[in-house]
N, C-alpha and C positions, 0 to 999 in steps of 0.2 A: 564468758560465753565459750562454747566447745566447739571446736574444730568441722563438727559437723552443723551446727546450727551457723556458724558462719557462711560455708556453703549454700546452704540453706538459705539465708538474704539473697545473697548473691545470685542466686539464678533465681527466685523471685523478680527479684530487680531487674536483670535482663529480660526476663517473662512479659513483664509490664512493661519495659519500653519497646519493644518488638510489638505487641500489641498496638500499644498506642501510636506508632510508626506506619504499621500498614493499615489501622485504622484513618490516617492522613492521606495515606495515599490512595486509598479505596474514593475518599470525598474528593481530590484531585480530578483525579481519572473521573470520576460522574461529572463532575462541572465540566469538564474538557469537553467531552461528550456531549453534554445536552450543548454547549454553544456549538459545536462542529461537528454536525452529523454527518456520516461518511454513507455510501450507498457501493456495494460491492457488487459487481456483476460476474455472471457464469458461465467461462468461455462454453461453445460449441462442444460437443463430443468430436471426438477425432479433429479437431483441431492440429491443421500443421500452419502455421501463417508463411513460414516462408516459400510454401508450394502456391496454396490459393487462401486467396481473404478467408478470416473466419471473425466472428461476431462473436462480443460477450455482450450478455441483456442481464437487463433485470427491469420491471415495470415498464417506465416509459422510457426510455433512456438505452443506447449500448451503442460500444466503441468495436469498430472493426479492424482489423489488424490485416496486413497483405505484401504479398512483394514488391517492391519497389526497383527502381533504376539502383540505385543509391543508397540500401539499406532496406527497410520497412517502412510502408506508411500506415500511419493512424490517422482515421475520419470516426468523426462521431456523429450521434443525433438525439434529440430530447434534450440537448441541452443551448440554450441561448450563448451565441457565439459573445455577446456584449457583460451576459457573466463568468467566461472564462477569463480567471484570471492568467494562468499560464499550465501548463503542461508537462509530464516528468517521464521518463521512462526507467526505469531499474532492472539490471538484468538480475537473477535470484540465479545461482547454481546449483548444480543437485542437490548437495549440503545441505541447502536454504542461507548458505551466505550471501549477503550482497556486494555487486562492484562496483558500485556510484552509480550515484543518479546525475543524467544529465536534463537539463531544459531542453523542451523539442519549440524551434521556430516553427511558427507558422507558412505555410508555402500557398501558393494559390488552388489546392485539390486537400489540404488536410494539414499533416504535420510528419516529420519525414524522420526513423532515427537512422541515424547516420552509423551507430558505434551496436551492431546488434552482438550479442555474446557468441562466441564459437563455439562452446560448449555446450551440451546440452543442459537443458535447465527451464527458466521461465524469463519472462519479459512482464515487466509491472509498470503497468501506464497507470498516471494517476492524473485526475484531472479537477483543479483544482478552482471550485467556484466562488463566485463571493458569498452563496451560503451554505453551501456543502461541497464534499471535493467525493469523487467518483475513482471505484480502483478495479482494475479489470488485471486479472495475471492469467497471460497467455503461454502455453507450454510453447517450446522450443526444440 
């Protein structure tokens, strides 16, 4: 066999498993999907939250965002407080990097973050239910 027809398998062979590899992961990703539907809502225009509350909706459902003593606080509504399972916030920075996600406690008016980014960027509250989880990214 010649130096080129060797070649020649060879990236065949690579061809076909690359193929077959994101064809896996294409049916992954759909299975994920249909058990965990996610529902994205869309903040406000002119959205500043650390001046005055702003709202992301979508349907029946949206998370407000606003200043706080102590950080920001998040209230939501359209969703049953007995199916939240818990609650996350992520700051995004210009980039679109992330810098951890923390768990927001619950306080008696909503949920309160404590560690808001100094940098400009975004805030991603994610709200996570027993049948879907809700994601709102508020600019900063």
């Amino acid at each position: 066999m010649s130096r080129h027809g060797r070649y020649w398998i060879f990236f065949v062979i690579v061809a076909v498993g690359l193929a077959l590899s994101w064809g896996q992961v294409g049916r992954m990703t759909q299975r994920q999907l249909a058990t965990e539907p996610v529902v994205y809502l869309i903040p406000e225009p002119d959205c500043r939250p650390r001046i005055t509350p702003c709202a992301a909706v979508a349907g029946d459902r949206a998370i407000v965002l606003g200043p706080a003593v102590s950080g920001l606080r998040v209230r939501q509504t359209g969703l049953r407080d007995a199916d939240i399972v818990h609650v996350e916030a992520t700051p995004v920075m210009a980039d679109g990097s992330e810098a951890g996600t923390q768990t927001l406690k619950r306080g008696a008016d909503g949920w309160v973050v404590g560690r808001a980014p100094a940098q400009p960027g975004a805030l991603r509250i994610r709200i996570v239910g027993n049948r879907e989880t809700t994601v709102a990214e508020f600019p900063l």
